[in-house]
C-alpha positions in Angstrom: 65.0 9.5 47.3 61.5 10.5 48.0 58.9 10.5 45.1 57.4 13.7 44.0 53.5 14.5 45.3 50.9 15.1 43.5 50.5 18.6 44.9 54.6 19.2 43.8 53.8 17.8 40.8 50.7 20.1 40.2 52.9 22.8 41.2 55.6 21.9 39.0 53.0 21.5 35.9 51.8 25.2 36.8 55.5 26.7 37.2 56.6 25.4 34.0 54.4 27.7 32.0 54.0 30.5 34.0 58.0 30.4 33.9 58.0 32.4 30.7 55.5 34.8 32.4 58.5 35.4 34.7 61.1 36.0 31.6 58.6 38.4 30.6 58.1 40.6 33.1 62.3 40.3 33.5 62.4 41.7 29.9 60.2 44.4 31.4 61.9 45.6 34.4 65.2 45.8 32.8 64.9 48.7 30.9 62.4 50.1 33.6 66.0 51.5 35.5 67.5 53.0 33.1 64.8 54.1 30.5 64.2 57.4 32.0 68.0 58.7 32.4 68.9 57.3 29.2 66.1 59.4 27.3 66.7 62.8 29.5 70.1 62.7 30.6 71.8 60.9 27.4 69.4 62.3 24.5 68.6 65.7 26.2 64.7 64.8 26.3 62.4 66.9 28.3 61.2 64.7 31.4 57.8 65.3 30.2 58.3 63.5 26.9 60.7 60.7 28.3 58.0 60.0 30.7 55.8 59.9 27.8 58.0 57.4 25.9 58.4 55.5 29.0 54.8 55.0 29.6 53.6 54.0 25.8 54.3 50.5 27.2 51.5 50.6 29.7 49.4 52.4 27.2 49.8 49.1 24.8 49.6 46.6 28.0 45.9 48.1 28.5 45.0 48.7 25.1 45.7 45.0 24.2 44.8 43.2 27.4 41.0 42.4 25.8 42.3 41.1 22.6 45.2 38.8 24.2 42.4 37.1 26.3 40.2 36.8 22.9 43.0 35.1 20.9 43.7 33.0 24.3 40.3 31.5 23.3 40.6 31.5 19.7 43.8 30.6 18.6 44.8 29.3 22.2 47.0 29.8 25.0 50.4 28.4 23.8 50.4 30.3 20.5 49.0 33.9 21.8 51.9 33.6 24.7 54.5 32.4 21.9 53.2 35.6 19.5 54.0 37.9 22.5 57.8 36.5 22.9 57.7 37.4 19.5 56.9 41.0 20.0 58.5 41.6 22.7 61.6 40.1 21.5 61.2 42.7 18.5 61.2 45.3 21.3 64.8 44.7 22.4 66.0 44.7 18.2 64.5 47.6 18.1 66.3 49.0 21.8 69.4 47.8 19.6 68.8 49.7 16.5 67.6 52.6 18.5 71.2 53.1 20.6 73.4 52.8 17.6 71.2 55.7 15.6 71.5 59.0 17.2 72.4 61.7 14.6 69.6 62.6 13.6 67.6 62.0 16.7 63.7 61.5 15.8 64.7 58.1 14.1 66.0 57.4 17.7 63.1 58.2 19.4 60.5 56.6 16.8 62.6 53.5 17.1 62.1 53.7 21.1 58.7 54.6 20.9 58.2 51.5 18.4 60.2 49.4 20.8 57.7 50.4 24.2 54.7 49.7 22.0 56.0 45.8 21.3 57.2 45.4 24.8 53.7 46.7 26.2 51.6 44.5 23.5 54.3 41.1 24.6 53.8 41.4 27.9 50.0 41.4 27.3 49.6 38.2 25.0 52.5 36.4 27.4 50.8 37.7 30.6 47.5 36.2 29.6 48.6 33.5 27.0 50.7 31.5 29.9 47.8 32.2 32.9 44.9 30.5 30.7 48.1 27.8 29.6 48.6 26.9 32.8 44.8 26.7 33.7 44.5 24.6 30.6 47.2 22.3 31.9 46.2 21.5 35.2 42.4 22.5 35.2 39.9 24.9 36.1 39.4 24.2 39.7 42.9 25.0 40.4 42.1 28.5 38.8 43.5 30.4 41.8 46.7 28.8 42.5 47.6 29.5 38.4 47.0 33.4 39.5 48.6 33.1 42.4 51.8 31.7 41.0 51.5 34.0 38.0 51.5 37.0 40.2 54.6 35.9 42.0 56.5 34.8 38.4 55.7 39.0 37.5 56.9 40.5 40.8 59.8 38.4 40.7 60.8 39.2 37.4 60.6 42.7 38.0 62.4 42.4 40.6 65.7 40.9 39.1 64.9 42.4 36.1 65.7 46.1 37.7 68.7 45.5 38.8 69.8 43.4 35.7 69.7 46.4 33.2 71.8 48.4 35.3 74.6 46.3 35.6 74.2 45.5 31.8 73.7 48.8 31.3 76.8 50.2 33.2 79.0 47.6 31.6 78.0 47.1 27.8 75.6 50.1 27.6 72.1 51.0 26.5 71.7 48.5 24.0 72.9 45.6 25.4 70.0 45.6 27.4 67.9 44.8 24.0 69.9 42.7 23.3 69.6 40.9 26.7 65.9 41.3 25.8 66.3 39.7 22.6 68.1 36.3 23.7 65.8 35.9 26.3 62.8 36.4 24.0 63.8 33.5 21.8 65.2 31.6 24.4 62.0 31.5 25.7 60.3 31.2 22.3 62.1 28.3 21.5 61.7 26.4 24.4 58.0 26.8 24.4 58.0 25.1 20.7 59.0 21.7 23.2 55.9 22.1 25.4 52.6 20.8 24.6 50.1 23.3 24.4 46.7 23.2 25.4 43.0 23.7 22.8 40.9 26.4 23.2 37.5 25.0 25.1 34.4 24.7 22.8 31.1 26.8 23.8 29.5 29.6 24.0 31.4 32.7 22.9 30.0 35.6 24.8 30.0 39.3 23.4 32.9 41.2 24.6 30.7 44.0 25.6 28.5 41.8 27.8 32.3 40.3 29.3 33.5 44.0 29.7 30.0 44.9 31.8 30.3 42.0 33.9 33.7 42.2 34.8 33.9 46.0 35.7 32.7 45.8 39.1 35.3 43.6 39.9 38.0 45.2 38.0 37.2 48.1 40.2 37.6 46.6 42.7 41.3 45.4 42.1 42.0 48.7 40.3 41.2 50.8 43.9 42.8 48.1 45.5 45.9 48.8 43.4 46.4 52.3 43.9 48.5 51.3 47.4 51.4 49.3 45.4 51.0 52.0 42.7 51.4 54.7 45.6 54.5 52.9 47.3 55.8 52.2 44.1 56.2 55.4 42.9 56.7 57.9 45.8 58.3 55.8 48.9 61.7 57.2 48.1 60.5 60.8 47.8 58.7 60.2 51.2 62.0 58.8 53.1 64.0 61.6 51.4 61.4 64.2 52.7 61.3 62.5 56.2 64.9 62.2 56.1 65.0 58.5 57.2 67.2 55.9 56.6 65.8 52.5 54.6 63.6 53.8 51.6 65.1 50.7 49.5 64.7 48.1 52.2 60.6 49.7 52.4 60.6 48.5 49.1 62.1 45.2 49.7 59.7 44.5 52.6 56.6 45.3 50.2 57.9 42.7 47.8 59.1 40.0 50.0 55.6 40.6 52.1 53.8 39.8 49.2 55.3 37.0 47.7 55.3 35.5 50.6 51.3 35.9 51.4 50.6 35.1 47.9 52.7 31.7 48.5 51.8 30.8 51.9 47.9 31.5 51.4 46.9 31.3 48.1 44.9 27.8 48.9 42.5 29.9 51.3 40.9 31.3 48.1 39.5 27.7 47.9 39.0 27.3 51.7 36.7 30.4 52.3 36.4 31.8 48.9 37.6 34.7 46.8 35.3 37.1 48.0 36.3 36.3 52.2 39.7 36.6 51.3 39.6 39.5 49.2 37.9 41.6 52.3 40.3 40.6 55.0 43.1 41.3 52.4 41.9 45.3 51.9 41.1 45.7 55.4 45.2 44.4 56.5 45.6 46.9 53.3 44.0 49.9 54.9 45.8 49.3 58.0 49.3 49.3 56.3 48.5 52.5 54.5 46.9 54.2 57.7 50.1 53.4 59.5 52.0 54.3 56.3 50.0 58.0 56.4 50.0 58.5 60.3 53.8 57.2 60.8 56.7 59.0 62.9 59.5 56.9 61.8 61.4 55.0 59.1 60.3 51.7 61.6 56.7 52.3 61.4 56.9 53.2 57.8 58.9 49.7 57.0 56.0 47.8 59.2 53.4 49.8 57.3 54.7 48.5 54.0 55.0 45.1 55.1 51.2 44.8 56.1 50.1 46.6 52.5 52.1 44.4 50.9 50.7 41.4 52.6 47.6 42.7 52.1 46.9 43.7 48.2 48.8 40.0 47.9 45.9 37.8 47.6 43.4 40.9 46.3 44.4 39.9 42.1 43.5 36.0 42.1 40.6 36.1 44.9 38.7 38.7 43.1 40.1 36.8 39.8 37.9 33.5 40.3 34.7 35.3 41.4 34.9 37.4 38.1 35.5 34.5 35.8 33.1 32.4 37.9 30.2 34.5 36.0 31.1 32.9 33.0 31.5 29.5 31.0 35.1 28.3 30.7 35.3 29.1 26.8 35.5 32.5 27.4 37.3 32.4 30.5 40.6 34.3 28.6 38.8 37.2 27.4 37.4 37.6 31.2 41.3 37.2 32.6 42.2 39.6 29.9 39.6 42.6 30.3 40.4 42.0 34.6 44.1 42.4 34.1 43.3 45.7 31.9 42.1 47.4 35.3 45.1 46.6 36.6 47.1 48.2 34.8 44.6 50.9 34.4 45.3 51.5 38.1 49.4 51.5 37.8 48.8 53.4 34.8 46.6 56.5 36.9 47.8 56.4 40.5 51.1 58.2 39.7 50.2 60.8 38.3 47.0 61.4 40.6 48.9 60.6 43.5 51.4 63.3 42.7 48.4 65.7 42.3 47.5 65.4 45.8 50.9 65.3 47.4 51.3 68.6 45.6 48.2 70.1 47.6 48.1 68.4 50.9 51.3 66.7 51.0 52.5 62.9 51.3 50.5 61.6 54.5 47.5 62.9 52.9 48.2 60.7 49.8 48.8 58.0 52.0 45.5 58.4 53.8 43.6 59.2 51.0 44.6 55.5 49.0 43.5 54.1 52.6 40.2 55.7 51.3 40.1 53.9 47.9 41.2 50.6 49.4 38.3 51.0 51.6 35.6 51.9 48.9 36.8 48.3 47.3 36.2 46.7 50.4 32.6 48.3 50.6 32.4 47.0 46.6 33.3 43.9 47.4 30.9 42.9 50.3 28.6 44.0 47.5 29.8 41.8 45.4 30.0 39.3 47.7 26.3 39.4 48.9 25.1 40.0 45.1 26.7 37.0 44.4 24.9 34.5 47.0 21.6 36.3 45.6 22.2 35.2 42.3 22.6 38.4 40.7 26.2 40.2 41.3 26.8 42.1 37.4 24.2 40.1 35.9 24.4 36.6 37.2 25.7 33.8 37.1 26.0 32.2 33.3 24.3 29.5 33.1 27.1 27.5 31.8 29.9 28.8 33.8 30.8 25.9 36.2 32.3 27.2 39.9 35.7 26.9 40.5 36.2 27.2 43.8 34.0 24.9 46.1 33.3 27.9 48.8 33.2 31.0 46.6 29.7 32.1 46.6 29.0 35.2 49.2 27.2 33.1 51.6 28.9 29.8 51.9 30.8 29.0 54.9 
């Protein structure tokens, strides 16, 4: 039998933490399926209001990001990821309590409402908590690969996630799926009482405001880079069905498998060429994907189109990810992963609804084309960035005390 590698075994030390980041985000897309027809078609809710109640957990994803990365420095990885298994297992009792009280209603719905708030605010403190773990376990330099595989534990479970709560759903009924939710949540909590966590890193504690100021830019950046997943996401379907092709489903497919598989096969050229390089080339293959997407005669092109988009956004979240936390001294590094992960979901949060806007007024290629636009303007922000950063002065500097982490990520090395 051949002995484990180093690299496996790095990889294996980084897996086994951002493991629960993929229970978390499975938690997440289970009720994502069947959360909207439960609250219209099953209580009688307007769809204005169930998409209200639906979105309260990406209101409380945002709202906490900032804090999750604080008490990631604070109080330390291991116990802010364990505090969100916590709450989000409270979201699935309260998904339980919620489906066996329907006469009258409102306790219902403040029970659901409740329940979205904890899922939003778990997902946060796990999201973050297990990143800066798994940095803490294997060490700063391998800052990007942590990302990388973070990214591809949240995809994944929100991939299996989806179609989990339907089948549980069509089965055992509404709240099985909190209960489903509620196992898993301490399942994983107890499990992670056997792994050793890691000390928050001594030095200097930065404001949050001047954190917030220096992230932006780069938050931007990944937030117009976003609106293309956030587009596809939302509106493929209705573009097949309005196009009367075949294959809306497997459009979606291709965007998922294209970017896991980017994000696994070239996640090590973050370090190779740095984060800024990579994050270019990754929007320009964006644009092109959406151009086709927008300009597109057939179900074909339109499958192609999400494959390159896919591919391309893959690498955009950890390249962009290790230039913004490169600004700043390792003790403060969760805050920074924290406030950049808000834009992210700032940009999920807003491109639906924007998105609709303009396929209301100019229809769906123009919404297409028009995201090619955004992901464009981040390229533009990012060859900013990028030369800012080899003069020394890209959102205020470099901090003194904020070692690199990747050996080729400033704007003019090779």
């Amino acid at each position: 039998m051949s002995k484990i590698s180093p690299d496996q075994t790095l990889t294996l030390r980084i897996v086994s933490v951002v493991g629960f980041n993929f229970l978390s985000y499975l938690c997440i897309g289970a009720p994502l399926g069947i959360l909207p027809s439960y609250l219209h078609l099953q209580l009688g809710l307007s769809t204005v209001l169930a998409g209200f109640l639906v979105s309260l957990q990406y209101i409380a994803t945002f709202a906490s990001r900032p804090r999750a990365g604080h008490m990631s420095d604070t109080l330390g990885p291991r116990q802010t990821a364990r505090l969100g298994m916590l709450m989000s297992a409270g979201a699935g009792a309260l998904m339980v309590l919620a489906a066996m009280w329907h006469h009258p209603l409102w306790p219902s719905l403040v029970l659901l409402a409740a329940s979205r708030l904890a899922l939003g605010t778990g997902e946060s403190l796990v999201g973050t908590g297990s990143t800066m773990w798994g940095i803490g376990r294997v060490g700063g330099e391998h800052t990007a690969r942590v990302i990388s595989w973070s990214g591809v534990s949240t995809y994944t479970g929100l991939a299996v996630g989806a179609p989990l709560g339907l089948i549980v759903s069509a089965h055992w009924g509404f709240g099985a799926v909190g209960a489903i939710i509620l196992g898993l949540c301490l399942g994983s909590f107890a499990l992670s009482s056997r792994m050793a966590g890691t000390v928050p890193l001594p030095g200097r504690r930065v404001p949050m405001g001047r954190i917030v100021l220096k992230v932006t830019p780069y938050g931007l950046a990944l937030a117009l880079g976003g609106t293309g997943f956030g587009v596809i996401a939302t509106f493929i379907t209705l573009y097949f069905a309005r196009q009367g092709w075949p294959g809306a489903a497997l459009s979606l497919s291709i965007y998922g498998l294209s970017f896991v598989g980017a994000r696994l096969a070239f996640a090590r050229t973050i370090d190779r060429f740095g984060g800024f390089r990579v994050a270019m080339v990754s929007f320009a293959l964006e644009t092109c994907g959406l151009l086709l997407l927008g300009l597109g005669h057939s179900h074909q092109m339109a499958h192609l189109a999400c494959g390159l988009t896919g591919a391309g956004f893959s690498l955009v979240f950890p390249a962009l990810g290790v230039e913004a936390a490169n600004r700043f001294p390792e003790s403060v590094r969760g805050s920074v992963i924290g406030i950049y992960n808000a834009f992210a979901d700032l940009s999920l949060f807003i491109a639906g609804p924007m998105a609709g806007a303009i396929i209301h007024g100019f229809g769906y290629p123009a919404v297409f084309l028009g995201t090619a636009g955004a992901v464009l303007a981040a390229l533009a922000g990012t060859a900013w960035l990028s030369r800012a950063a080899g003069a020394g002065w890209a959102a205020g500097g470099v901090d003194a005390e904020a070692p690199r982490l990747c050996t080729h990520s400033q704007g003019g090395s090779a």
